[in-house]
C-alpha positions in Angstrom: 16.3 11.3 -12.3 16.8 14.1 -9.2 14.5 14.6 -6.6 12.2 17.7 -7.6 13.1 21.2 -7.1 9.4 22.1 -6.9 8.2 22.4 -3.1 5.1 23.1 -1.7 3.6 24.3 1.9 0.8 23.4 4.1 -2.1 25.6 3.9 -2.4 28.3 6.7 1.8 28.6 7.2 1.4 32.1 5.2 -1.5 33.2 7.4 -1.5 34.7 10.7 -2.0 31.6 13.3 -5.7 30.6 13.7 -6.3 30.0 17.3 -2.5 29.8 18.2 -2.7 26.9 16.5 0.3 25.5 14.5 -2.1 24.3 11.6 -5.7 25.0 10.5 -7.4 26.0 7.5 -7.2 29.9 7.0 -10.7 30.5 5.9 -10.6 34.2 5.6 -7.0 33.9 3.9 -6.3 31.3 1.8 -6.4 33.0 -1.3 -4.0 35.4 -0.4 -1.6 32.3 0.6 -1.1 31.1 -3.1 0.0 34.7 -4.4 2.6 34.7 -0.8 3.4 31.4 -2.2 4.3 32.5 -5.9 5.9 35.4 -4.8 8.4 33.4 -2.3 8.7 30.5 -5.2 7.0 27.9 -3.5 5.3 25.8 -6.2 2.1 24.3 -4.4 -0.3 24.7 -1.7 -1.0 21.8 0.4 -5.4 22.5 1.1 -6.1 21.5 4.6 -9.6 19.8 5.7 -10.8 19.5 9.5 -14.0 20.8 11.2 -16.2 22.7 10.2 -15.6 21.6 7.0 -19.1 23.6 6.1 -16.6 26.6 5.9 -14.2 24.9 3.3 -13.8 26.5 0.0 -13.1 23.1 -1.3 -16.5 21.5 0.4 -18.3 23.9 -2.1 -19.3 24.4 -5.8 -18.6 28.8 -5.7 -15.5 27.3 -3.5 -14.3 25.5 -6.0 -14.5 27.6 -8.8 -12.6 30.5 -6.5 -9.5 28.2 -6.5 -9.5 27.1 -10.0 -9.7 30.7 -10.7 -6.6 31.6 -8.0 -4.8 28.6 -9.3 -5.0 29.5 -13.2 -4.1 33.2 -11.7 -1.1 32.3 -9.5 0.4 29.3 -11.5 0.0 27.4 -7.5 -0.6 24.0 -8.1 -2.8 22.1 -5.2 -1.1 18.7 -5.8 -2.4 17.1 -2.5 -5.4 17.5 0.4 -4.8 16.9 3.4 -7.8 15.9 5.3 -7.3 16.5 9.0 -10.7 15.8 9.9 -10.1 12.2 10.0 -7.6 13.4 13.3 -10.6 15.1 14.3 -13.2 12.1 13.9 -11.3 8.9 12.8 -12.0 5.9 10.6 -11.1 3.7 13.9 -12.7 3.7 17.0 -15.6 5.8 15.8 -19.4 5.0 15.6 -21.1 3.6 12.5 -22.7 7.0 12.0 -19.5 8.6 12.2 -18.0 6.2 10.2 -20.5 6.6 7.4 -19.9 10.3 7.3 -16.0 9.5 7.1 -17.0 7.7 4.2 -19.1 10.6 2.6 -16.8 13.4 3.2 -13.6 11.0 1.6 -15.2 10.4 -1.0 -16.3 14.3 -1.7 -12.7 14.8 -1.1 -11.3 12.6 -4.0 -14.2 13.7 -6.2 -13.4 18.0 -5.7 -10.0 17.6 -5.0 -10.0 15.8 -8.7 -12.2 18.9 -9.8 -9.1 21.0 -8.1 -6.4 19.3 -9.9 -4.8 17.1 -7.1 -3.3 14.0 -7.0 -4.5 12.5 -3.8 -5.8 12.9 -0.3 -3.7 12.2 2.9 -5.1 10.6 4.9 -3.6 11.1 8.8 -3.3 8.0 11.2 -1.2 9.9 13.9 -1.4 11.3 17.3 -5.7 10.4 18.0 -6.2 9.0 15.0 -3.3 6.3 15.4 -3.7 2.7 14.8 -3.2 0.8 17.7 -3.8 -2.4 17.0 -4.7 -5.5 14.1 -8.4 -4.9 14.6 -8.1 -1.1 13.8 -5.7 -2.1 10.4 -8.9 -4.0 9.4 -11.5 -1.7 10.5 -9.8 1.2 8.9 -9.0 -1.7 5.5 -13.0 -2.7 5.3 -14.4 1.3 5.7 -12.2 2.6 3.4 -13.0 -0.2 0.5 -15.5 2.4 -1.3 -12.9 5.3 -1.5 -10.6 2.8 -2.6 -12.7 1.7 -5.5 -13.5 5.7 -6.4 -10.2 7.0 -6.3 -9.3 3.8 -8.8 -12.4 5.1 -11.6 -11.5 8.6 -11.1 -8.1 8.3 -11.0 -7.3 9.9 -7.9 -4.6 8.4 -5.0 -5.3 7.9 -1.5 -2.1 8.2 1.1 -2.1 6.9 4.8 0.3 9.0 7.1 1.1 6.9 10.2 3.0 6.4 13.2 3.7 2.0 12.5 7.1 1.2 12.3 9.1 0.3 9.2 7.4 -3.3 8.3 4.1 -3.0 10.6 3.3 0.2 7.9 4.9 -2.0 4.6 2.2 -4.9 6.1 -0.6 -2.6 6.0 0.2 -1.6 2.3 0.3 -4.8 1.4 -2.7 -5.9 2.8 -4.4 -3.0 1.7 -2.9 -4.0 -2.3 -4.0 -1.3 -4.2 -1.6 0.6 -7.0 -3.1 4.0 -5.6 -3.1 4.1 -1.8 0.6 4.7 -1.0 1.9 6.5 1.8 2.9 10.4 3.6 6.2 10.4 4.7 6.7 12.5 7.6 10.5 13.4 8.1 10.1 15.1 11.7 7.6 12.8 13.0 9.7 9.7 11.9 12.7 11.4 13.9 10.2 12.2 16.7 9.2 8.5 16.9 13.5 7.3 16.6 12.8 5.4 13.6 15.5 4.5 11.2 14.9 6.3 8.0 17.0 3.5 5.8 14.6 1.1 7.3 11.6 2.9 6.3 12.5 3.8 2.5 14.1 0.4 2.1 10.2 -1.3 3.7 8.2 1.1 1.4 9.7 3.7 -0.4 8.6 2.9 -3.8 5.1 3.6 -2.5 5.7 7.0 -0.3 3.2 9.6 -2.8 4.6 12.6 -0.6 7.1 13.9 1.8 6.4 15.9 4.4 9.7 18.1 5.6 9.7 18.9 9.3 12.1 18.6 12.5 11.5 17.3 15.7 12.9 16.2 18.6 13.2 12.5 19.8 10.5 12.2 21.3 9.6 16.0 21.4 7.8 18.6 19.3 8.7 20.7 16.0 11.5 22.5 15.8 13.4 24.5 13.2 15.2 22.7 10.1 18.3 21.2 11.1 17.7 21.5 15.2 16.3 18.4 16.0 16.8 14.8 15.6 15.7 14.7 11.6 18.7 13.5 9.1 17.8 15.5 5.9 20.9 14.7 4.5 20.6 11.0 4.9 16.6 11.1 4.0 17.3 12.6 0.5 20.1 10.6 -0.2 18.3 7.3 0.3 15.1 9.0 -1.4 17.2 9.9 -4.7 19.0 6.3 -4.5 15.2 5.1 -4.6 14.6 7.1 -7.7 12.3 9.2 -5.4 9.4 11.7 -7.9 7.1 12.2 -5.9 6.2 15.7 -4.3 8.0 17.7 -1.5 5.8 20.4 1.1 7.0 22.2 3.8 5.3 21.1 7.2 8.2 22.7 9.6 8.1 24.6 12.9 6.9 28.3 12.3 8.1 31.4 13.9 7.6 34.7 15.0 7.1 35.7 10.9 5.9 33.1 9.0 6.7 34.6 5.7 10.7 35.1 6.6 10.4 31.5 8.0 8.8 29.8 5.2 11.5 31.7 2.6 14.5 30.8 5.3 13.1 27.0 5.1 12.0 26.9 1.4 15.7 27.9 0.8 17.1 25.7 3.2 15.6 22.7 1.8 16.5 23.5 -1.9 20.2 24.0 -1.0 20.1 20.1 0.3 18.3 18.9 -2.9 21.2 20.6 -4.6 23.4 17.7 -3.6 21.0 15.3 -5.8 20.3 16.7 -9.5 
């Protein structure tokens, strides 16, 4: 078995920025993105979520029938959500009310991202959102229970993207004990962080659903492939040692044109999986 040739991007890195922000949902452009993406050979479209999620093609029945249609059209898969609204509002530290409504829009996500054809929702426990403590690991274990239990009957998988270290994160997993809530793997923000990347796929590897490929300084922000502290080399090897199959998307720095900078990176990152077929 080789790692996957078949990468995918975050939603909104073919758009203009939104905001000057690095990531967001392009509302007025997204369905332009997946014929960028075909044309460029990238394989899937990672769908963001965050506020106002009233605005989200995916949030809505006519939505959801627009990407079927553009999927079936483009041959773009959507293999993953990525629900940044629980950066925005997150299951810790938030009210009951706000937790309920966490609760709601989770579960709407597993249940039209299904419709959609994805295999899971990420779930992001980074930066605001990030766990800080054994009370949060349980507060975030007990309100996620029913999302749990639907993603099982639907057969949809839930991944948690966090900040823990190698065995704090393989803990949480295990407590957790479900088949289908694995974990994002984030190569930049791991870097970022100074975390051993042996240490990580060794602790929970076998249960890593997606890899996120970015850059980053130690302790610093995004930067382009291969300029920060992020050992691609060393990553894929020990993924493809693991028997790594699960799926690859672009999350890297962007630039000045995104397109050029999203073909520069898509090509960048197949010439390292070429070391692994």
């Amino acid at each position: 078995m080789s790692l996957t040739k078949q990468i995918g991007i975050m939603q909104g890195r073919l758009s203009p920025r939104i905001n000057g922000k690095i990531q967001a949902y392009p509302a007025q452009t997204w369905q332009k993105e997946f014929h960028i993406a075909r044309e460029i050979g990238y394989t899937a479209i990672e769908w963001i979520v965050e506020n106002p999620i009233e605005i989200n093609a995916l949030m809505s029945e006519v939505g959801i029938e627009q990407i079927k249609d553009i999927i079936a059209e483009t041959d773009v898969r959507i293999d993953f959500i990525c629900a940044d609204i629980f950066m925005q509002q997150p299951f810790v530290r938030m009210s009951k009310i706000t937790l309920r409504q966490n609760i709601e829009y989770l579960n709407n996500l597993l249940l039209n991202g299904k419709e959609v054809g994805a295999i899971g929702v990420e779930i992001p426990f980074v930066d605001a959102s990030s766990i800080k403590n054994e009370h949060e690991k349980n507060e975030l274990i007990n309100a996620m229970q029913e999302a749990f239990d639907l993603a099982k009957e639907i057969g949809m998988k839930i991944s948690l993207e966090t900040d823990l270290d190698a065995n704090s994160f393989k803990n949480l997993l295990e407590r957790i004990n479900r088949e289908h809530v694995q974990a994002n793997y984030d190569i930049g923000n791991s870097a970022s962080l100074g975390y051993d990347p042996v240490k990580e796929l060794e602790a929970y590897g076998h249960k890593i659903l997606n890899v996120h490929v970015k850059d980053r300084e130690l302790k610093g922000t995004t930067v382009p492939l291969g300029s920060g502290n992020a050992n691609f080399e060393l990553v894929f090897s020990k993924l493809n040692e693991i028997r790594y199959a699960g799926g690859i998307t672009m999350q890297a720095a962007r630039g000045e044109n995104d397109i050029e900078v999203a073909k520069k990176q898509l090509l960048y990152t197949q010439e390292l999986l070429e070391q692994f077929k």
